[in-house]
C-alpha distance (Angstrom), angle and dihedral (degrees) to the residues before:
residue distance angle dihedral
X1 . . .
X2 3.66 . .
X3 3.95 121.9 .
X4 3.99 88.2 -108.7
X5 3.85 92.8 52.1
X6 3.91 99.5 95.9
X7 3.82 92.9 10.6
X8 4.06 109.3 120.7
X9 4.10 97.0 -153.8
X10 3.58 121.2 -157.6
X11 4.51 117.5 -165.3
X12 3.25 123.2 -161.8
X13 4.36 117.3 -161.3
X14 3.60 90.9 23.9
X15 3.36 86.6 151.9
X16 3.52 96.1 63.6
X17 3.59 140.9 76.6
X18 3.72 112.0 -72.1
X19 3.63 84.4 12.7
X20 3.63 94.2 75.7
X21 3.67 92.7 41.6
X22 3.94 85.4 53.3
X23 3.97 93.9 45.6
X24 4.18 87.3 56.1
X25 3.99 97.4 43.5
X26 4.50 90.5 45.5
X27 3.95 83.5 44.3
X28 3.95 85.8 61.2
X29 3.60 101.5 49.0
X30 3.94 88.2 65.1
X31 3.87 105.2 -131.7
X32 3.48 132.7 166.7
X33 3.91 104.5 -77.2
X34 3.68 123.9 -32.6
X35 3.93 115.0 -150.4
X36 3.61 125.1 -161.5
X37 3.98 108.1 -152.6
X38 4.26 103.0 -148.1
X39 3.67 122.4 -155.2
X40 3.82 94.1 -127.9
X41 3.92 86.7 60.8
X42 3.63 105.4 43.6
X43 4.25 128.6 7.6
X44 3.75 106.6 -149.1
X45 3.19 96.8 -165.8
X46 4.07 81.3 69.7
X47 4.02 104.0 68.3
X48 4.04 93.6 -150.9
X49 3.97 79.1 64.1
X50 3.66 94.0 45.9
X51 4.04 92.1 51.0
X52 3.96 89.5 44.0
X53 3.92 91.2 50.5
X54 3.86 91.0 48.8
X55 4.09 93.7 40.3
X56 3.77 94.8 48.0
X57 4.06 92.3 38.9
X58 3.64 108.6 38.0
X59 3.93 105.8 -163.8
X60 3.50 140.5 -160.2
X61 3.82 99.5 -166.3
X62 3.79 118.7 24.6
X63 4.04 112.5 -159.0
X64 3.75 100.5 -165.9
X65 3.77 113.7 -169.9
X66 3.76 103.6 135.6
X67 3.60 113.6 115.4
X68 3.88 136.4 133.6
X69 3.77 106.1 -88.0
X70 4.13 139.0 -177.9
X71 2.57 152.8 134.7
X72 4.11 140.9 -86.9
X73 3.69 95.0 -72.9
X74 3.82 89.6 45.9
X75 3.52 94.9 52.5
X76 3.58 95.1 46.8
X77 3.68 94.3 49.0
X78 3.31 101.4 44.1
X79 3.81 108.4 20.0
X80 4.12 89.6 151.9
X81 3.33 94.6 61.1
X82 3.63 102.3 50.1
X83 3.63 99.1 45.9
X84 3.53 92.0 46.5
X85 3.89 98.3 41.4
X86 3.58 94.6 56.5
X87 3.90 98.6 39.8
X88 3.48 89.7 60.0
X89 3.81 100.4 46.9
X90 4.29 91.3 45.5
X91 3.97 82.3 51.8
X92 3.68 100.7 46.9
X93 4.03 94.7 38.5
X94 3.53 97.7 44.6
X95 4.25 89.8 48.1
X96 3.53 96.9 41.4
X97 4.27 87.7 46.3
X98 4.13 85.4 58.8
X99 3.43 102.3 40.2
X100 3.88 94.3 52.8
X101 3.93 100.4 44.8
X102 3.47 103.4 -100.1
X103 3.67 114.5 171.8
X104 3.74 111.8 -158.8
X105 4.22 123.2 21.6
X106 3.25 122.5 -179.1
X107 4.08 132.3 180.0
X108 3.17 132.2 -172.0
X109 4.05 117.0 -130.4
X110 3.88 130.3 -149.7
X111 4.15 116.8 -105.5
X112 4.08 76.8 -144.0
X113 3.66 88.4 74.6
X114 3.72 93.3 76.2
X115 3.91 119.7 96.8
X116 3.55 120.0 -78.8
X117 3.88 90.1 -124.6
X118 3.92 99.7 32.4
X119 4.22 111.6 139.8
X120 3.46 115.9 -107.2
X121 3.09 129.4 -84.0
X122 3.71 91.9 51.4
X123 4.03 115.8 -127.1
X124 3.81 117.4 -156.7
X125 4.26 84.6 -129.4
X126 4.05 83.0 69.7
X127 3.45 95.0 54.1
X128 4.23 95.9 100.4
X129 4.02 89.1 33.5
X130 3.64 92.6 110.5
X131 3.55 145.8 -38.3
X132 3.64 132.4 -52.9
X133 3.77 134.5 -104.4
X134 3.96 101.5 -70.6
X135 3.48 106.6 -123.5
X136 3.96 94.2 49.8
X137 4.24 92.3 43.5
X138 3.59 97.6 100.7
X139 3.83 90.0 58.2
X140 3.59 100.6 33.7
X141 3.78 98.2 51.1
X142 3.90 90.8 50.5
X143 4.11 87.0 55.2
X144 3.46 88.6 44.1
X145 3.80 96.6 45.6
X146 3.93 75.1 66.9
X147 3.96 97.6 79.1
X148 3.67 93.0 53.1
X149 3.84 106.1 46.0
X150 4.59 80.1 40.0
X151 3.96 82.4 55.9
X152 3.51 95.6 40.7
X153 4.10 94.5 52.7
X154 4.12 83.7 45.8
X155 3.77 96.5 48.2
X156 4.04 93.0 37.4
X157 4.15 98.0 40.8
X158 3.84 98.3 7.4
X159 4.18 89.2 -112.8
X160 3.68 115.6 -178.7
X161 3.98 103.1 -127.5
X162 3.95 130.0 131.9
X163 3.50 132.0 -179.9
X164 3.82 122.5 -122.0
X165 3.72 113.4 -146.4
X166 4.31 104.1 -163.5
X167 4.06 122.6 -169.6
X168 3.55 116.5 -129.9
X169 3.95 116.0 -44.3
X170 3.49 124.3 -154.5
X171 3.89 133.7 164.3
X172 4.11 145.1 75.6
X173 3.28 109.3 2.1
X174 3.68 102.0 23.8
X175 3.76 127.7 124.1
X176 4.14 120.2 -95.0
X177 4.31 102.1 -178.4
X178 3.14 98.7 123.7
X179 3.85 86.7 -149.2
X180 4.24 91.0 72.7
X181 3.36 109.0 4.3
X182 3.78 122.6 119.4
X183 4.08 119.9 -111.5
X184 3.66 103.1 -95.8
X185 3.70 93.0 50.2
X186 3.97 87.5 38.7
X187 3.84 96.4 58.8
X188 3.70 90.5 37.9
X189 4.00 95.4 66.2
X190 3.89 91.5 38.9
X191 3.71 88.4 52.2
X192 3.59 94.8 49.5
X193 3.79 93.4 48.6
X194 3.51 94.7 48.2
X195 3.54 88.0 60.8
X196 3.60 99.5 39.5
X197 3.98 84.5 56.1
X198 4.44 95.2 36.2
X199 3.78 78.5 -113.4
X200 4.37 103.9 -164.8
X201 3.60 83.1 -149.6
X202 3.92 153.3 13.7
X203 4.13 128.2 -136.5
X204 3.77 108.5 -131.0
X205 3.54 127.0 -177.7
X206 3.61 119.0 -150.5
X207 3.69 119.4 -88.5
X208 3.88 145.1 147.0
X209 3.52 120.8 -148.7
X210 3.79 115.6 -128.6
X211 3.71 101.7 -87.7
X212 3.98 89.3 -11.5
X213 3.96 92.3 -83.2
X214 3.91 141.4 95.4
X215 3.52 142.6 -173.9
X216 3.37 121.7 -113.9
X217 4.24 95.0 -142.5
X218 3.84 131.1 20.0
X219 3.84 84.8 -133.7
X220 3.71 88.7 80.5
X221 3.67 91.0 58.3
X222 3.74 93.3 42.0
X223 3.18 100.9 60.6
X224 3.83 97.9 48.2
X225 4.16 88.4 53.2
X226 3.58 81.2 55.8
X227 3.25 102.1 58.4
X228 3.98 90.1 38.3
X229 3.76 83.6 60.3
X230 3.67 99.8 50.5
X231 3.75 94.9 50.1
X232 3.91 114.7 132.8
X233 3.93 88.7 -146.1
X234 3.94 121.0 81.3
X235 3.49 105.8 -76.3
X236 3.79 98.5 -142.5
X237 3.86 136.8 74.4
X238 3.24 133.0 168.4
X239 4.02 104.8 -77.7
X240 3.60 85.7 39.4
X241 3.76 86.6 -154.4
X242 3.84 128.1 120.1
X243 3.97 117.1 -173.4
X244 3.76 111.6 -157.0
């Protein structure tokens, strides 16, 4: 018997990008049940929604990677709303994952969170070394937030949790506004429209991918939070942070 035989698994942003990619790859390892918590039905940044979704689906393994995401322009429009948002659904999740016996939780982090100045290539000891590129702070520093209150629920009531730190994702699935989506998937669309239309040239704003790489399909960084989460040791240590 596998770990995911017995293992009731509950997903959170299933809708999204790697989220869908993750919903496909826990589907194949056959566990128990496998429920995909939808916006429409329950609001996590609301914690009566949180404590319905975990009373009315009883988990064994939460996979939380919901949060509000965008890109650049989002964040600088809107910088409230994205540090806030995702505060509130980390806080509620993680709680709510405790209190109801959950065995395994894992989150997924943002490569963002990393100093603005951190060498390359990254190392998850630099993550707290300084503060993150301005304009993407208010999101980044709620994500981050993420490791400490994890580590603080495994030091306080030993809680399994860890924190998976991906690179940047790109592929099916993803999102292509140019208003919120990330770089890769930014620069992808202009580059295929400036060919489309013989374009001479391309606008490109300036950017620097998280340790100059990215991978080609969120699959890749599925299936290693997978295994991460199905991992008979303790999950947790004291960064709490695992960079894919």
């Amino acid at each position: 018997m596998n770990f995911w035989t017995d293992k009731r698994v509950m997903l959170t942003g299933g809708g999204g990008f790697i989220g869908s990619h993750t919903e496909r790859l826990l589907r194949q390892r056959n566990p128990k049940s496998v429920f995909v918590a939808r916006r429409k039905e329950y609001d996590l940044t609301r914690e009566h929604d949180v404590a319905r979704l975990f009373h009315e689906h009883p988990a064994d393994v939460v996979v939380h990677l919901a949060g509000l995401v965008g890109g650049i322009l989002a964040l600088k429009t809107k910088p409230v709303e994205y540090c806030s948002a995702n505060l509130l659904m980390n806080t509620f999740m993680l709680h709510h994952a405790w209190k109801t016996g959950v065995q395994r939780f894992l989150a997924i982090g943002a490569g963002c969170g990393y100093p603005q100045h951190a060498p390359t290539p990254l190392k998850e000891d630099d993550l707290w070394n300084g503060f993150p590129q301005p304009d993407t702070a208010p999101y980044a520093l709620a994500k981050r937030a993420f490791t400490v209150q994890s580590s603080s629920y495994a030091a306080q009531y030993g809680f399994k949790s860890i924190t998976a730190i991906p690179g940047n994702v790109y592929g099916p699935n993803d999102n292509f506004d140019l208003t919120t989506a990330n770089v890769v998937p930014a620069l992808v669309r202009k580059f295929v429209e400036a060919a489309d239309k013989t374009a001479p040239s391309v606008e490109v704003w300036s950017f620097a991918l998280m340790n100059g790489t990215a991978s080609k399909k969120a699959s890749a960084s599925s299936t290693v939070m997978l295994r991460t989460s199905a991992m008979l040791r303790p999950l947790y240590r004291t960064s709490n942070v695992s960079r894919l």
